[in-house]
C-alpha positions in Angstrom: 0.8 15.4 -28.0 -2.5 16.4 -26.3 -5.3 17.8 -29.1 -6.9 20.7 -28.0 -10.1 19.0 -28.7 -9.6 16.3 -26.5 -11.7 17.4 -23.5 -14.3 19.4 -23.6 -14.5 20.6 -20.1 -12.7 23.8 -19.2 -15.2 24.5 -16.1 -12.1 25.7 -13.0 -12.1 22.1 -10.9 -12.4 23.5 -6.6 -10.4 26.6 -6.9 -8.5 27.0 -3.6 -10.2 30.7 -3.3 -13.9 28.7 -2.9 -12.4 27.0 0.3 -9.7 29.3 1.6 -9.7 33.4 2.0 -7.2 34.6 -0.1 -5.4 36.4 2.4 -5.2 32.9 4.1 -3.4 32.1 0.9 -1.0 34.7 0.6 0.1 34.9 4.0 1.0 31.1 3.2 2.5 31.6 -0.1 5.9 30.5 1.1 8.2 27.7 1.3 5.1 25.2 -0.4 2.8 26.1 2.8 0.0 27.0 0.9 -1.9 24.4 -1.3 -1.8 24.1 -4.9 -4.3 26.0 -7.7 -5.9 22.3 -8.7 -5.7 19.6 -6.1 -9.1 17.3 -4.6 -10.4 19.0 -1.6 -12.7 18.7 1.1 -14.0 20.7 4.4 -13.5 18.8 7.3 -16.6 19.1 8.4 -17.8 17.5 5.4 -19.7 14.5 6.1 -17.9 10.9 4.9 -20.5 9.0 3.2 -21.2 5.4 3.9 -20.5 3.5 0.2 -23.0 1.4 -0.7 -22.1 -2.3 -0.8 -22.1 -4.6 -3.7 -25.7 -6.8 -3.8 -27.0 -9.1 -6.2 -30.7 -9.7 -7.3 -32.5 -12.6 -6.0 -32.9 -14.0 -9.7 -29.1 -13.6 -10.0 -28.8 -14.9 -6.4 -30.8 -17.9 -7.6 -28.7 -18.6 -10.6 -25.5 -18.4 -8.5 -26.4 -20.9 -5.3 -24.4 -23.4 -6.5 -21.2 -21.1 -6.8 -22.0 -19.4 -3.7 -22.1 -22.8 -2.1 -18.6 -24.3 -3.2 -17.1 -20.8 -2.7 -18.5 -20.7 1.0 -16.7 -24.6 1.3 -13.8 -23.3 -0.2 -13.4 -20.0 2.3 -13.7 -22.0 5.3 -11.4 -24.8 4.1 -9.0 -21.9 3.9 -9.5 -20.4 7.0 -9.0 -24.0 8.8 -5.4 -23.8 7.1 -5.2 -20.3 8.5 -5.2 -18.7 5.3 -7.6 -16.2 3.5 -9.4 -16.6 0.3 -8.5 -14.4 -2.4 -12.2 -13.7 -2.7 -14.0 -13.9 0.1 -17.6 -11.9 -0.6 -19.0 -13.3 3.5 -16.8 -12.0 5.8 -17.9 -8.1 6.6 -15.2 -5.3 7.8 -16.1 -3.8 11.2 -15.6 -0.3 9.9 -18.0 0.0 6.9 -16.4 1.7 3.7 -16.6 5.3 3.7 -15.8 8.5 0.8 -13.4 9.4 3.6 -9.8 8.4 2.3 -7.0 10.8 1.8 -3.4 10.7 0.6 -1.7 7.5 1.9 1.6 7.3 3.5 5.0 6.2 2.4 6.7 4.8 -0.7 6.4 1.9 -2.6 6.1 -1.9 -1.7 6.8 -1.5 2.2 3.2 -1.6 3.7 1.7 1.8 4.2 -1.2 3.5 6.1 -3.3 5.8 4.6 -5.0 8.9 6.3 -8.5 10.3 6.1 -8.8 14.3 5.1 -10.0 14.9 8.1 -7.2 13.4 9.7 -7.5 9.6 11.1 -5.4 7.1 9.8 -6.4 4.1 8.8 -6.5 1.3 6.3 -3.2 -0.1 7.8 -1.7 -2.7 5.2 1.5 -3.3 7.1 0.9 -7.2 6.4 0.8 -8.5 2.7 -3.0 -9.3 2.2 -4.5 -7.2 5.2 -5.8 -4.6 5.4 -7.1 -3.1 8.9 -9.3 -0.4 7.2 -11.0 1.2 11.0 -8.8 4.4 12.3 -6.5 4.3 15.3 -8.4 7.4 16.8 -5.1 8.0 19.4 -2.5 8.8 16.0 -3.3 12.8 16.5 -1.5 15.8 15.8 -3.0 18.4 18.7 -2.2 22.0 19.4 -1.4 23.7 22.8 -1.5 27.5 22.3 -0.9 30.5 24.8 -1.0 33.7 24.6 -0.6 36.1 27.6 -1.9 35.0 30.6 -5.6 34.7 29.9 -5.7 33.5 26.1 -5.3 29.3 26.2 -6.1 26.9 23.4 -5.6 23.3 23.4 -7.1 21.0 20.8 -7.3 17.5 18.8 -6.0 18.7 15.0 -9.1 16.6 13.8 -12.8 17.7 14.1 -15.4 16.9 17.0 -15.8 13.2 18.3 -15.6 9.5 16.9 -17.7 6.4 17.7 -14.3 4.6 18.4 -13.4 7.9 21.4 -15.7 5.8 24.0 -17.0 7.8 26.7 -16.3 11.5 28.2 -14.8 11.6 31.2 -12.8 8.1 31.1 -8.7 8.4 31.4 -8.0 7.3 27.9 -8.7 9.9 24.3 -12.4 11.0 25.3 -10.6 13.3 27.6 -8.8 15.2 24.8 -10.1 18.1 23.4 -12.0 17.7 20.8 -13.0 20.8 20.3 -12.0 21.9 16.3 -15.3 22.0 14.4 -13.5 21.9 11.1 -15.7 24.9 9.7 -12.9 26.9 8.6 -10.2 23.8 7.8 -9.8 22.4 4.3 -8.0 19.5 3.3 -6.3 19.5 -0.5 -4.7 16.5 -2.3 -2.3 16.2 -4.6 -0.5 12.9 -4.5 1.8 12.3 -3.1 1.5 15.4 -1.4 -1.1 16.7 0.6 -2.5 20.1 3.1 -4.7 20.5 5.3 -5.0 24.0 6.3 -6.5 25.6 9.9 -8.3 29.1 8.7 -8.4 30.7 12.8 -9.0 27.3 14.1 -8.8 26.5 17.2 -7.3 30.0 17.8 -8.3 32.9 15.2 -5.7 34.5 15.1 -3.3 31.8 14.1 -3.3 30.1 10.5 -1.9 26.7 10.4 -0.6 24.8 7.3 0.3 21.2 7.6 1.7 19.4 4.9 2.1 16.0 4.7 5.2 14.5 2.1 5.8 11.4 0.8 8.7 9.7 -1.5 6.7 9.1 -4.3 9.5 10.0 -6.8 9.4 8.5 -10.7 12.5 7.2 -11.3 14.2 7.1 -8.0 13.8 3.6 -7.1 15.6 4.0 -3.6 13.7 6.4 -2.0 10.5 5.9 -3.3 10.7 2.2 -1.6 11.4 4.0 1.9 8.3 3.7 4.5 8.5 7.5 5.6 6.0 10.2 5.8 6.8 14.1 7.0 4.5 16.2 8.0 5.6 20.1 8.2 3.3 22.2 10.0 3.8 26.3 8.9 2.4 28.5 11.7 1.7 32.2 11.2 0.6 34.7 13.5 -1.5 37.1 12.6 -2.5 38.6 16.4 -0.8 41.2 18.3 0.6 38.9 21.0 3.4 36.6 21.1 2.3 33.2 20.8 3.6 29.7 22.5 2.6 27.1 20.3 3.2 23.3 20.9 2.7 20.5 18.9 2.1 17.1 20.0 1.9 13.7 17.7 0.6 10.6 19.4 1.1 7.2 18.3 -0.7 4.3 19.5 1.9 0.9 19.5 -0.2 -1.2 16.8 -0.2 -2.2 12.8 -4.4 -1.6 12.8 -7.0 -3.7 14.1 -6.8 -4.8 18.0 -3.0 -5.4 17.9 -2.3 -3.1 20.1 -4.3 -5.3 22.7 -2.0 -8.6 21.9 0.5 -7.7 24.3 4.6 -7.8 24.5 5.0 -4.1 22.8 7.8 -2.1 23.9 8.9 1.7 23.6 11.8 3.6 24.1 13.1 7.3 23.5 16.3 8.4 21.0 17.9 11.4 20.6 19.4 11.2 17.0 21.6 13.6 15.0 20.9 16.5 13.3 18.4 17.3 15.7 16.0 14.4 15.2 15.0 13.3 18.3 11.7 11.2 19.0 10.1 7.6 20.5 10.8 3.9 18.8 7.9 2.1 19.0 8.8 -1.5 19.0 5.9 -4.1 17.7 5.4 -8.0 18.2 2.7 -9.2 15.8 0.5 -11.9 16.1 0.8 -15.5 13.9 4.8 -15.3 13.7 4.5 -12.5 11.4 7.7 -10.4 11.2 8.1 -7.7 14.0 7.6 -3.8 13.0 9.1 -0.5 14.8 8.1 2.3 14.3 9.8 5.5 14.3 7.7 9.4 15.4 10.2 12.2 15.7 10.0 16.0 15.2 13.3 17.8 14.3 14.6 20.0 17.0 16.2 23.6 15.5 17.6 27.1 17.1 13.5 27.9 17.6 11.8 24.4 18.1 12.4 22.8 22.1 11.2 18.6 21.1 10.5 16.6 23.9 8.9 13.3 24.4 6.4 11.2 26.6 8.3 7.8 25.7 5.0 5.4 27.1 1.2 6.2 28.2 -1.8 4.3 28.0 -5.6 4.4 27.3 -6.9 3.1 31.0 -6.6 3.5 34.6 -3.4 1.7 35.7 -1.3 2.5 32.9 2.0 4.3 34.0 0.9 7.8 32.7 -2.8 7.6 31.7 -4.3 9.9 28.1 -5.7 12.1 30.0 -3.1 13.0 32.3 -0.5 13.5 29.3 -3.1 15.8 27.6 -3.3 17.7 31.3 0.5 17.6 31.4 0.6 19.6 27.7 -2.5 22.0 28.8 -0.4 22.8 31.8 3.1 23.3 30.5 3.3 22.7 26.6 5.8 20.1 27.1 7.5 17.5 28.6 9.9 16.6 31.2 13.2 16.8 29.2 14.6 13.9 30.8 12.2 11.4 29.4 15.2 10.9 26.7 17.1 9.4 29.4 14.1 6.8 30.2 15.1 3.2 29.2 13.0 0.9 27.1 9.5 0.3 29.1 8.4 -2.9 30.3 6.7 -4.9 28.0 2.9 -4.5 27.4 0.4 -6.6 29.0 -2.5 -8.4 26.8 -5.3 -6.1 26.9 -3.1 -2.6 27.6 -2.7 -0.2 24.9 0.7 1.5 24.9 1.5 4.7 23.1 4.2 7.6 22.9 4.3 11.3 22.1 6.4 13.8 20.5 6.1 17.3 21.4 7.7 20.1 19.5 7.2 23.5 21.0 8.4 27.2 19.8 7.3 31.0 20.1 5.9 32.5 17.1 6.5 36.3 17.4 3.1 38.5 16.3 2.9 38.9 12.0 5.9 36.2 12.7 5.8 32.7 11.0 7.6 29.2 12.2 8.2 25.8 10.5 8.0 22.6 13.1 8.5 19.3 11.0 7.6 15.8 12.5 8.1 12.2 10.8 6.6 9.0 11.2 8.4 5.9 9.8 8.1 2.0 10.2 10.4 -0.5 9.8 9.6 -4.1 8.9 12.6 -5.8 6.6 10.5 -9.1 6.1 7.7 -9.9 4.3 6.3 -13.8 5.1 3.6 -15.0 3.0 1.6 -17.3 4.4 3.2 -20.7 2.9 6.2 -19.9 4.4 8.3 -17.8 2.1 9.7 -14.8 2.8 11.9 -11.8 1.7 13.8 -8.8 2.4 11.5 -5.7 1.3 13.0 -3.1 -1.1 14.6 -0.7 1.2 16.8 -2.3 3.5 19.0 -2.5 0.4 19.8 1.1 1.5 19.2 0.8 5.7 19.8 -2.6 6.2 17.5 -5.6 7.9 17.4 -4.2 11.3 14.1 -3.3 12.9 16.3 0.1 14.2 16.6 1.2 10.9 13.3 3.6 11.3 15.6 6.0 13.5 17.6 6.4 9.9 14.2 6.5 7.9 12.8 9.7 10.1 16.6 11.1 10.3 16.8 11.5 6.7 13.1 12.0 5.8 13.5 14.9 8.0 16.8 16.3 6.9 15.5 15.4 2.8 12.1 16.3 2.3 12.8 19.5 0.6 14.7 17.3 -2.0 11.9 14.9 -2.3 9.0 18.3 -2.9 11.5 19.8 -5.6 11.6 16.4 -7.5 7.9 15.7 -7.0 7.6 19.3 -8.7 9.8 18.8 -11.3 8.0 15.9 -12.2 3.9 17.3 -11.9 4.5 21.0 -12.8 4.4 20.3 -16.8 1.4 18.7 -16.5 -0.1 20.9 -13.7 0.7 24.2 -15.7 -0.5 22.6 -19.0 -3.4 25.1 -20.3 -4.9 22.5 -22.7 -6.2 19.6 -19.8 -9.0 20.7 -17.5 -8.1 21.3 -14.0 -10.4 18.1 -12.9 -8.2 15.8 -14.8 -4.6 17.0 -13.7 -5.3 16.6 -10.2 -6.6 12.9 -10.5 -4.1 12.0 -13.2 -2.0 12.5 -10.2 -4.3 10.8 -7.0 -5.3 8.4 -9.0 -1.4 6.8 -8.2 -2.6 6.7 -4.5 -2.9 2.7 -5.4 0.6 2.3 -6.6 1.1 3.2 -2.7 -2.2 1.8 -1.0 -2.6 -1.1 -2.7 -1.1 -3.7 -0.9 1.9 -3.0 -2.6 5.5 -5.5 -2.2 8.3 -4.4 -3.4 11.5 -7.0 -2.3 14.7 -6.8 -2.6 16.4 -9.7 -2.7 15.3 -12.1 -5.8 15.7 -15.5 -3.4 13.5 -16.2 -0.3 15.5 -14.4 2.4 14.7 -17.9 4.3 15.2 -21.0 2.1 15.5 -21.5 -2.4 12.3 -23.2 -2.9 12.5 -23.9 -6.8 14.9 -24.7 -9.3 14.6 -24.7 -13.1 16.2 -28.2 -15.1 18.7 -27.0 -17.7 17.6 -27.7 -21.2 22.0 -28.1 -21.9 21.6 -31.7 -21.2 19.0 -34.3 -21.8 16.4 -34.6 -18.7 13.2 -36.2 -18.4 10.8 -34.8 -16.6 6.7 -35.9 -16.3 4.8 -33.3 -16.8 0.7 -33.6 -16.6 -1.3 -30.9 -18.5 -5.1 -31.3 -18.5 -8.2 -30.8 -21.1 -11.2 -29.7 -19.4 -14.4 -30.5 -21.7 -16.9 -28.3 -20.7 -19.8 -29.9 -22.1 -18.8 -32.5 -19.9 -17.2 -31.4 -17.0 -14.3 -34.2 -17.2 -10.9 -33.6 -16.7 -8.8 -35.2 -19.8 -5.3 -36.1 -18.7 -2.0 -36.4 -20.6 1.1 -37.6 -19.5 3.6 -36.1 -21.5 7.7 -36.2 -21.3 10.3 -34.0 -22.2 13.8 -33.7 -22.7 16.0 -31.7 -23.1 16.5 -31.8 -26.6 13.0 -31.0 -27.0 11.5 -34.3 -28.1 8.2 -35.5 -26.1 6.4 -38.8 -26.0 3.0 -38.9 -24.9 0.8 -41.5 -23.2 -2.6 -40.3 -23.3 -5.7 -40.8 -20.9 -8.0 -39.8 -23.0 -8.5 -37.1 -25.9 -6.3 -34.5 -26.3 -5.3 -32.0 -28.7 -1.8 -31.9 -30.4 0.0 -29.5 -31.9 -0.6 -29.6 -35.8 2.9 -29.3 -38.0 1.1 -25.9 -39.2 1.8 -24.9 -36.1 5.0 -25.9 -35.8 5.8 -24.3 -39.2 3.9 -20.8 -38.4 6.3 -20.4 -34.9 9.3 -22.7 -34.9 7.7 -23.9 -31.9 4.8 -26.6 -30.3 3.3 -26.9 -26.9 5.5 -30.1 -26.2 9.2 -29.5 -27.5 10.1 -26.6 -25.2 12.4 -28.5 -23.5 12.8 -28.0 -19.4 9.9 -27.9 -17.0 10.1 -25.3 -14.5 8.6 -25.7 -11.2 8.1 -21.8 -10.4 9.3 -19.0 -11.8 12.9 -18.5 -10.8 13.7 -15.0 -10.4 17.5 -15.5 -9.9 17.4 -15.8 -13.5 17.6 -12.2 -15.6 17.0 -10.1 -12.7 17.7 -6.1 -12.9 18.9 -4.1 -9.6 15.2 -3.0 -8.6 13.7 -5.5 -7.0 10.6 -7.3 -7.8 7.2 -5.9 -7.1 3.8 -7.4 -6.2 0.1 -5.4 -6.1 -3.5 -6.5 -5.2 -6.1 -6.3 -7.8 -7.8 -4.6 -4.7 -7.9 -4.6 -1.1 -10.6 -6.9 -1.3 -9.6 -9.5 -4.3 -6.3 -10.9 -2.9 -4.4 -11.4 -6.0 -0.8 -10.6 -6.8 -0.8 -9.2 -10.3 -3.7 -9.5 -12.1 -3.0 -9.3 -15.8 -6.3 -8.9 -17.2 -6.3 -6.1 -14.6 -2.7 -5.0 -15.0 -2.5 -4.5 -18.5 -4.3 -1.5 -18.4 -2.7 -0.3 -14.8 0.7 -0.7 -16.6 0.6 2.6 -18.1 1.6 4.1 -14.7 4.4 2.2 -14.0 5.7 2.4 -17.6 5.8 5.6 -17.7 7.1 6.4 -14.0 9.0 3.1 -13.0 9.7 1.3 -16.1 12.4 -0.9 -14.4 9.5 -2.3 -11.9 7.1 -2.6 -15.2 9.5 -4.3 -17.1 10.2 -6.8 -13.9 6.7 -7.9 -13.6 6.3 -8.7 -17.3 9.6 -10.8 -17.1 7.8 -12.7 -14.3 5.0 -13.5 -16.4 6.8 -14.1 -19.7 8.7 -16.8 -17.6 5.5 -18.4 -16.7 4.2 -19.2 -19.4 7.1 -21.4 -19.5 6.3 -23.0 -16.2 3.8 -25.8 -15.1 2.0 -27.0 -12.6 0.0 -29.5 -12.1 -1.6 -29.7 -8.8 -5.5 -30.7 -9.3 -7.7 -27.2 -9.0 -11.7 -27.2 -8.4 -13.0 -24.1 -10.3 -16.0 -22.9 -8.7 -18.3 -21.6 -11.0 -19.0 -24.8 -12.4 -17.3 -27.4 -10.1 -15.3 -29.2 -12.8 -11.6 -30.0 -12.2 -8.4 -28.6 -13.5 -4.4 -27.6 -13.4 -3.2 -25.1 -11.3 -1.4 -23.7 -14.4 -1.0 -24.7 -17.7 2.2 -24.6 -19.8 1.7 -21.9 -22.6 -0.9 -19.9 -20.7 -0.3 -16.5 -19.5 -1.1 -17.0 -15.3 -4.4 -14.7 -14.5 -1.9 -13.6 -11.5 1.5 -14.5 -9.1 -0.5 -16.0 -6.8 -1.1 -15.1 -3.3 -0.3 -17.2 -0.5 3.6 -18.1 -2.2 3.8 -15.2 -5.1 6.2 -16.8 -7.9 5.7 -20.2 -6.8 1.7 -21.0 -6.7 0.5 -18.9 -8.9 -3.5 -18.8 -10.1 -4.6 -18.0 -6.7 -7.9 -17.1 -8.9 -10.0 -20.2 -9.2 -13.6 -19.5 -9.6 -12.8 -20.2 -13.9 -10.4 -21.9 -15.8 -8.3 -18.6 -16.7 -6.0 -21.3 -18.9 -9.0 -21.2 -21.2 -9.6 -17.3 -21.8 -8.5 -16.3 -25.1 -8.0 -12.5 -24.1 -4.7 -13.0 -21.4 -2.2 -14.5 -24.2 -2.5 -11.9 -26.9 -2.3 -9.1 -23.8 0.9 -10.2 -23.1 2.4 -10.1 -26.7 0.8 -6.2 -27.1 2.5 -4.9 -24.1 5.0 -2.4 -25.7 8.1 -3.6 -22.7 7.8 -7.2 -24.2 10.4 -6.7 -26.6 12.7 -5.9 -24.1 12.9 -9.2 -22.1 15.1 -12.2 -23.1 12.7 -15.1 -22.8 9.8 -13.1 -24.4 10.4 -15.0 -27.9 10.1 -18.3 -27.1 7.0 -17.1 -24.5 5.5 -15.7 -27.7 6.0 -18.1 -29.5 4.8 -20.9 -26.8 1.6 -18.6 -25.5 0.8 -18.6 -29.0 0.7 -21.8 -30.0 -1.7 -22.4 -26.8 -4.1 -19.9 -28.1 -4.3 -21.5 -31.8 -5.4 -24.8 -29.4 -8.2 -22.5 -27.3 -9.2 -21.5 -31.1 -9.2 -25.4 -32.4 -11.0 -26.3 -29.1 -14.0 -23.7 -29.5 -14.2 -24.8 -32.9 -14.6 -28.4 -32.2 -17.5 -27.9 -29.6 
């Protein structure tokens, strides 16, 4: 229950009346065209402000040299393996952070690309780990309007120009018209929903509502895995004329960054069923990651004509350049229908940017309204992490492995997203028409999930590497020796203490020790049933073969910028969202890290911070995360401290309410335990 008293606030959060005339808002209020009463909104002429950038003191950069130094080492011995650090603090983004983010696209745990309220999308994570945060400036929606013979408007859906547009006049995007100031447009969020909404812009007397749907759906854990947006554009006229109005989404052949430049890229048109017709956009990526298609379609009906420009590019040469195709849609407000018999273009060169459109025109009669609905999907079944592993992500459960399957995503996106909003309501309406929160705090209890989405999110299928088993667990049935080497790191010292222990499988252990160590007391073995060296099997990785529930397993970044799957010191308090909303995915990850604790490794580790020496992981010890070059396998990927060592990560794990539920969480407990009674020892010895 929610006290009345619990916040104090009752102040009405950006009522859509401050931004929007309220006869904009009724001549909307239909078929979810207008925006909700409490959402995060924004002018689109607003300006984006630059964030300020994390900086440290010169006393503070004085007392960290030496860190800086063997972090610096440690970066570039990564990048000579061709691997990123998970914390890399000198390497600078050529797009500087900006307050300019919006609603991302798509489900869960398939790579997603988020979109900026005025428009741009950007921050492309199509590729575990990065993130291409600058915009691909030619992914537009633009309108074509006519009226009579006099009355012509044709413009970029996004306001004025872009440092990334290059110069007026060229043949590539320059040459559009960018002529929408974005006075009189507003953009409104509600995840995983969002509008952006056209008050007489670029033509006064039409009012334009586009709505942008994703499958963010608690408890469906098919479609909210599915890498689909929709975007529904609601067009009313308010003039005395009839109006032609066309519609035209472009989409640039590229995952973010300069791929598109890399060369080998192929498109080709479809005409699919149920009227979903539209351009494939097939990707080869760089570094033998896995290919990606993408899918943009618009969904043709008795009053919307869809046609499609399958291939133009950015520069002189290309087959049809920008600026041609935007002279092609000023001219006509469409394209040559037989484009759809076109076969697959030619593969792009290095250096040429390819890209496709999908027009979708119709007549809007005068006081009459139209819906046009376009989809974008992509389709990349693997995931590869960079040691080598990889797996089948979440959805082609349901659409297979094929790189085609992002004809079937935009098909059914298109033919389901009226499904998806009535769920998504279901779900936010008790909470959005609740009269004891504050508006301010319904609305971002709500965005707030945007990270669930846009944070570098995995989300696999299959619980074996689609490519090879890597690991295997000994059974504890018979008996089985195995060497296992744990480590003692005295701080005072900075000296790694080594024991050789060996188990077997009846739990017994002998121990040969290189130096001081700390046993298990018979206390302790009284207290839990249990001791850090009779737990019987080693396990070389966690094994998720073993105890696994039909949803998958699941993997996000403690942020775009720390490169960690799974951060528990982190994720115990982000668990709440999936508890609540996917409980099966919540109750997955802590079954990963209740098995490690029972896991080892002991692969030598240099922590940073003070340069002493270590174990990867230590048995008994919650893992700080999953890892991040081989998730499951090599976990720890956090190695500036001896996370073995903090005394906050154990008891985390045995207050987490789904630990109850998961079949090796007893003897976890019991064994996580024990290690922190030896922490406790430790830090009262020194």
């Amino acid at each position: 229950m929610v006290s009345g008293h619990l916040f104090h606030t009752r102040k009405h959060s950006w009522p859509p009346e401050e931004y929007i005339v309220r006869s904009t808002l009724q001549l909307l209020d239909f078929d979810s065209a207008a925006p909700p009463e409490q959402a995060w909104r924004r002018k689109l002429d607003s300006h984006a402000n630059i964030l300020k950038e994390f900086s440290i003191t010169f006393s503070e950069a004085i007392k960290m040299v030496r860190l800086g130094v063997r972090l610096w080492s440690y970066v570039r011995e990564e990048a000579s393996h061709g691997r990123k650090a998970p914390i890399d603090p000198f390497s600078r983004e050529s797009c500087k952070p900006s307050a300019s983010q919006g609603v991302p696209l798509g489900g869960m745990g398939s790579g997603s690309i988020s979109r900026g309220f005025r428009g741009e999308f950007r921050q492309w994570q199509i590729i575990p780990g990065i993130c291409e945060a600058s915009p691909i400036m030619a992914n537009q929606f633009s309108i074509f309007i006519s009226r009579g013979l006099n009355k012509k408007y044709a413009s970029v859906l996004a306001p004025g120009q872009h440092e990334g547009l290059g110069k007026k006049g060229d043949q590539g995007i320059s040459a559009w018209g960018w002529n929408l100031s974005g006075q009189h447009s507003t953009y409104h969020a509600l995840f995983p929903r969002a509008w952006t909404i056209y008050d007489g812009e670029p033509d006064p007397d039409l009012k334009i509502s586009c709505r942008q749907i994703s499958p963010f759906i608690p408890h469906n854990y098919r479609d909210s895995s599915l890498p689909v947006s929709v975007f529904v554009y609601t067009l009313v006229n308010t003039g005395k004329e009839r109006a032609k109005v066309s519609l035209l989404f472009t989409w640039a052949n590229s995952i973010g960054g300069n791929s598109h430049l890399s060369g080998d890229h192929v498109n080709e048109p479809f005409i699919g069923d149920d009227g979903v017709s539209g351009v494939l956009l097939h990707h080869k990526t760089a570094k033998g990651h896995p290919p990606v298609t993408f899918a943009v379609a618009a969904r043709e009906t008795q009053n919307v004509n869809v046609t499609v420009l399958p291939c133009f590019g950015l520069s002189e040469g290309s087959c049809m350049t920008a600026k041609e195709m935007w002279d092609t849609m000023s001219l006509n407000g469409h394209f040559d229908r037989g484009n759809f018999n076109s076969s697959p273009s030619m593969p792009s060169s290095c250096g040429e940017t390819l890209c496709a459109a999908v027009s979708a025109s119709t007549w809007v009669e005068p006081h009459g309204k139209c819906t046009v609905s376009f989809s974008v999907a992509w389709s990349s079944p693997k995931v590869k992490f960079s040691k080598g592993s990889s797996y089948n992500r979440r959805y082609t459960k349901f659409y297979g492995t094929s790189e085609g399957a992002a004809q079937s995503l935009v098909h059914d996106a298109l033919t389901n997203y009226l499904r998806w909003e009535e769920d998504i309501e279901k779900w936010q309406n008790p909470i959005l028409h609740d009269a004891r929160l504050p508006e301010w705090y319904k609305f971002t209890l709500f965005n707030e999930l945007y990270f669930l989405v846009a944070g570098g999110t995995v989300w696999i299928d299959s619980s074996v590497p689609s490519n090879a088993v890597k690991y295997s667990h000994v059974s504890s049935a018979k008996a089985v020796n195995i060497k296992v080497t744990s480590a003692h790191v005295n701080d005072s010292k900075s000296t790694v203490v080594e024991q050789n222990i060996t188990f077997d499988g009846c739990g017994s252990s002998n121990s040969d020790e290189a130096g001081e160590a700390h046993d298990s007391s018979e206390s302790d073995r009284d207290l839990f049933g249990v001791s850090l060296e009779d737990k019987g099997s080693e396990f070389r990785g966690v094994d998720p073969s073993f105890d696994v529930d039909d949803v998958g397993r699941f993997l996000y970044l403690e942020g775009v910028e720390y490169l960690m799957w799974c951060t528990y010191d982190v994720h115990f308090y982000a668990s709440f969202a999936l508890l609540e909303l996917f409980p099966k995915i919540e109750l997955n990850i802590q079954r990963d890290f209740a098995k490690a604790v029972l896991c080892e490794d002991g692969r030598r580790v240099k922590f940073l911070a003070e340069g002493n020496w270590g174990i990867r992981k230590v048995r008994g010890a919650i893992p700080h995360d999953l890892g991040m070059h081989d998730p499951w396998h090599e976990m720890n990927a956090y190695n500036i401290h001896d996370t073995s060592k903090w005394k906050d990560l154990n008891p985390k794990f045995v207050l987490q309410p789904t630990v109850g539920s998961i079949r090796p969480a007893w003897s976890s407990i019991q064994l996580l335990l024990c290690w922190l009674i030896e922490l406790l020892k430790l830090a009262d010895h020194y």
